[in-house]
C-alpha positions as CSV (number, residue, x, y, z in Angstrom):
1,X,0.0,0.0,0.0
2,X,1.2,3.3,-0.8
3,X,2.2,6.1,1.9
4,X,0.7,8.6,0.0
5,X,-2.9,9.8,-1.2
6,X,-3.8,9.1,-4.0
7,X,-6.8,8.6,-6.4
8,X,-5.9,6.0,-8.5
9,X,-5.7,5.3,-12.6
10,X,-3.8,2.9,-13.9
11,X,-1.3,3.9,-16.9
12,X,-2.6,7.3,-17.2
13,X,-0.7,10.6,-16.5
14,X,0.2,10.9,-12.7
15,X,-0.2,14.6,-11.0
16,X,2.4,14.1,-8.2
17,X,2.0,16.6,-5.3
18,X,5.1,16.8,-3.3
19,X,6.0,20.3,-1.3
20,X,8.9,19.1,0.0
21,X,11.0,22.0,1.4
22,X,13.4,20.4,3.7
23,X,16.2,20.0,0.7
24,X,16.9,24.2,0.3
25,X,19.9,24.5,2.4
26,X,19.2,26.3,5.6
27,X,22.0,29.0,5.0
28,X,20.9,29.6,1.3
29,X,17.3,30.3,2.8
30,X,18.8,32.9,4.9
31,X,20.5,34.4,2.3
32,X,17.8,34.7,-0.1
33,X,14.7,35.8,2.5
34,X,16.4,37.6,5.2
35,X,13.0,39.5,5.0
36,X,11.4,36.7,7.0
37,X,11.4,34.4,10.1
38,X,14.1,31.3,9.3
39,X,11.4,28.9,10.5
40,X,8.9,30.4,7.7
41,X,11.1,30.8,5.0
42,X,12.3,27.3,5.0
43,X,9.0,26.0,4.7
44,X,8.1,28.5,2.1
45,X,8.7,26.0,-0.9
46,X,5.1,24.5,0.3
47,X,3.7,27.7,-0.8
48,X,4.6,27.1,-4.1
49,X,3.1,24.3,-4.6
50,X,-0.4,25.4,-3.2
51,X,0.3,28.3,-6.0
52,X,0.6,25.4,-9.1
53,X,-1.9,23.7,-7.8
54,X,-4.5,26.7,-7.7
55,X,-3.0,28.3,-11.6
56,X,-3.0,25.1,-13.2
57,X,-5.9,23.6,-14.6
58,X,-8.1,21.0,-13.6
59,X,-6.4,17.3,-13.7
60,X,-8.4,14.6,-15.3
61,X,-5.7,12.3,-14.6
62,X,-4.7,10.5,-11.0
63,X,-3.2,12.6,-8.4
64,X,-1.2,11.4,-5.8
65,X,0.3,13.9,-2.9
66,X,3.4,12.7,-1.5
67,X,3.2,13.5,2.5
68,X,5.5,15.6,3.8
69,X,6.2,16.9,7.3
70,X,6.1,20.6,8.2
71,X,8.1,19.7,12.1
72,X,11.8,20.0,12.4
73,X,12.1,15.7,12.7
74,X,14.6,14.4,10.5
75,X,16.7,18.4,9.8
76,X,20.1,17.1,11.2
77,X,23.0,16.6,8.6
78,X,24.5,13.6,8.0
79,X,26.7,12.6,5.2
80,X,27.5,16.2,4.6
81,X,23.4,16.7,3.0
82,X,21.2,18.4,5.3
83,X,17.9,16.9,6.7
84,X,19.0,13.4,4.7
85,X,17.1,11.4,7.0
86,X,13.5,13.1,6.0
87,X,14.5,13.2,2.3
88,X,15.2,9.6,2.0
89,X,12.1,9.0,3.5
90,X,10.0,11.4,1.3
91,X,11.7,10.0,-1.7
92,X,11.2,6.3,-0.9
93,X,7.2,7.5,-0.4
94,X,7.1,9.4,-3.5
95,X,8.6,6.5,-5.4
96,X,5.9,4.1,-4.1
97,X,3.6,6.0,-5.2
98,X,5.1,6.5,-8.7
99,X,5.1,2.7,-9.0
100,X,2.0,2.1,-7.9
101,X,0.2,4.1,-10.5
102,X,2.4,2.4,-13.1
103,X,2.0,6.5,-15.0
104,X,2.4,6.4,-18.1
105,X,3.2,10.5,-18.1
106,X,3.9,12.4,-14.6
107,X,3.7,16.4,-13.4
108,X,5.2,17.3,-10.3
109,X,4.1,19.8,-8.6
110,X,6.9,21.1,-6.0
111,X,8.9,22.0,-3.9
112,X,12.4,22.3,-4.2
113,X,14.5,20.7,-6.8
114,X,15.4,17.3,-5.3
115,X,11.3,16.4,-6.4
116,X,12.4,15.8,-9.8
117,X,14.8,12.9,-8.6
118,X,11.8,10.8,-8.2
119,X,10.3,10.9,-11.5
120,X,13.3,10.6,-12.9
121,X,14.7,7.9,-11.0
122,X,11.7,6.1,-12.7
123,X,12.0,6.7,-15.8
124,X,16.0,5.5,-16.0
125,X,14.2,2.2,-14.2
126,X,11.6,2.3,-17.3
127,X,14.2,3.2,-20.5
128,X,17.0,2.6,-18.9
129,X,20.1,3.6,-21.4
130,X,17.2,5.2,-23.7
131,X,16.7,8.5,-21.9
132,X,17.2,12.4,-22.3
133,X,17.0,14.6,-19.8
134,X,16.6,18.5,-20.4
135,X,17.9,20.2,-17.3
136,X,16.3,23.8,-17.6
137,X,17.0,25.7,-14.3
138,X,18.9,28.6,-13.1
139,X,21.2,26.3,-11.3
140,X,22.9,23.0,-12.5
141,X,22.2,21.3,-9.6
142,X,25.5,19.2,-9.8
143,X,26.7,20.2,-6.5
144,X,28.2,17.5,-3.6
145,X,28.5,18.3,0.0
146,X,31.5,20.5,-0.2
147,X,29.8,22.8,-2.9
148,X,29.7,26.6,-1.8
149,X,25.3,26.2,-2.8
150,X,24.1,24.5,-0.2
151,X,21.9,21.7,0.2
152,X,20.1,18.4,-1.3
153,X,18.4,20.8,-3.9
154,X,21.5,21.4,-5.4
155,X,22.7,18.0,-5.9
156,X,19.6,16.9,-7.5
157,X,21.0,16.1,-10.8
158,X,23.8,14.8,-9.8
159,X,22.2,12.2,-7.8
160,X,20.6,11.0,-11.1
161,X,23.7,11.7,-12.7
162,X,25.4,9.1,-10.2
163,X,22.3,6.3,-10.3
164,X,22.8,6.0,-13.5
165,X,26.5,4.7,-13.4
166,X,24.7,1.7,-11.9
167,X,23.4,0.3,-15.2
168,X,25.6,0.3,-17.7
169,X,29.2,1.9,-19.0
170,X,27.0,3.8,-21.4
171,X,25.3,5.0,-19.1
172,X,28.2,6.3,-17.5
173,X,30.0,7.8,-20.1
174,X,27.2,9.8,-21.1
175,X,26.3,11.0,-17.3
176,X,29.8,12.2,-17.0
177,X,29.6,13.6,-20.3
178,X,26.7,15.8,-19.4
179,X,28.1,16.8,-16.1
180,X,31.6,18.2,-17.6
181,X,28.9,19.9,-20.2
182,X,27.0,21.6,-17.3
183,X,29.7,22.9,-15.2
184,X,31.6,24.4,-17.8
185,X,28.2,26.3,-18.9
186,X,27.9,27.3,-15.4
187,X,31.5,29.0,-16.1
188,X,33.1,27.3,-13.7
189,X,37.1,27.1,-13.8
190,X,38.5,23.5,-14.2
191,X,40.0,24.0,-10.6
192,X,36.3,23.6,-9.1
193,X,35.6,21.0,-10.7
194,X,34.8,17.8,-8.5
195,X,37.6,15.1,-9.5
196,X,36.2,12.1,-11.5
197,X,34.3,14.1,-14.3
198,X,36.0,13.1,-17.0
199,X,34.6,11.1,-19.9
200,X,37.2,7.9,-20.0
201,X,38.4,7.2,-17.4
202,X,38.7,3.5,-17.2
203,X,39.2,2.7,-13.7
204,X,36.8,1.2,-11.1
205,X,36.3,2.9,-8.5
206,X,33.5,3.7,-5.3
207,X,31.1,6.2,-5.5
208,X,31.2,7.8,-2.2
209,X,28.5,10.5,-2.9
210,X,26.1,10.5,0.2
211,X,23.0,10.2,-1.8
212,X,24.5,7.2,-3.6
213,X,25.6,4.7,-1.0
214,X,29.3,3.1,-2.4
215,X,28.3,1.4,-5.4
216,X,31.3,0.0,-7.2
217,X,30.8,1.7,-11.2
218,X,33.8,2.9,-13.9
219,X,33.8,6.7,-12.5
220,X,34.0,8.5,-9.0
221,X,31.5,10.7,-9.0
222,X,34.0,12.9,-6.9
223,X,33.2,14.2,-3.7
224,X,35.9,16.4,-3.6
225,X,36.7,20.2,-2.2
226,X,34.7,22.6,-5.0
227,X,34.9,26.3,-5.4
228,X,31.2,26.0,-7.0
């Protein structure tokens, strides 16, 4: 049974509701609504997604909202991400969810970035190596612990990135292909970038990104020191 609510078609195109807000980082929250309380301004991303939801038009699809807690349970860092333990836990829900309805089309309706790891963790499951991705954000969202934007938000594509080294050497060649291609377009200096992205490098090594687990695949994904 899923942990989410849902009204349920099979196959069809899946409205996911998921106003997750715990993977901002806490200091880029300050930063960017100094205006407001701390408290309130973290869990402004929820607003957002009240805002889709009343804009967009009506669904005639399944919609499934992905449950997410508003109390500080589960904010603690570990692994170098903030508030891991709840994201991990909202993720594994939203996933559920996602396979439940078997969609054969999803919208998400968020939150912060790290939403779109769930819909596209499912579709790599689905295609596998026969998948495109078209990143469109303000931010490349390639960061690791160490990276000067803070937070799980900002590692979203990365974590994807890093997934898909577990399925094939093609799939790893063109993940670290399109990492190198985003942080140079973020006109980031070769000096910031995190070691290991580099297309051929033949090696095995341990993927030590803390989103990842170590999963043994033919590039690091390089938790190293970044200027990014």
């Amino acid at each position: 049974m899923s942990h989410a609510a849902t009204s349920r078609s099979r196959g069809d195109h899946l409205r996911l509701v998921w106003p997750q807000w715990q993977g901002a980082g806490a200091a880029v929250v300050k930063e960017l609504a100094p205006e407001f309380p701390h408290d309130v301004a973290r869990r402004g991303y929820t607003v957002g997604t009240k805002v889709l939801e009343a804009v967009l038009p009506p669904h005639d699809g399944p919609t499934a909202a992905v449950p997410v807690t508003l109390s500080d349970d589960g904010l603690e860092e570990r692994d170098g991400v903030e508030a891991k333990t709840v994201i991990l836990k909202q993720l594994a829900n939203a996933l559920e969810t996602i396979r439940d309805h078997d969609p054969a089309r999803i919208t998400t309706l968020g939150g912060e970035c790290a939403v779109s790891v769930a819909p596209f963790t499912e579709l790599a499951r689905r295609y596998g190596d026969d998948l495109a991705v078209i990143w469109i954000d303000s931010h490349p969202d390639i960061g690791t612990p160490d990276s000067a934007y803070k937070g799980y938000h900002a590692m979203a594509a990365a974590t994807r990135a890093m997934a898909a080294l577990r399925t094939s050497a093609r799939a790893a060649h063109e993940a670290m292909r399109c990492l190198v291609t985003m942080w140079k377009a973020a006109n980031l200096s070769s000096e910031g970038m995190p070691s290991g992205l580099s297309c051929g490098v033949k090696s095995f090594s341990r993927c030590h990104h803390p989103m990842c687990g170590s999963v043994r695949y033919p590039l690091s994904c390089g938790r190293a020191k970044s200027s990014a």
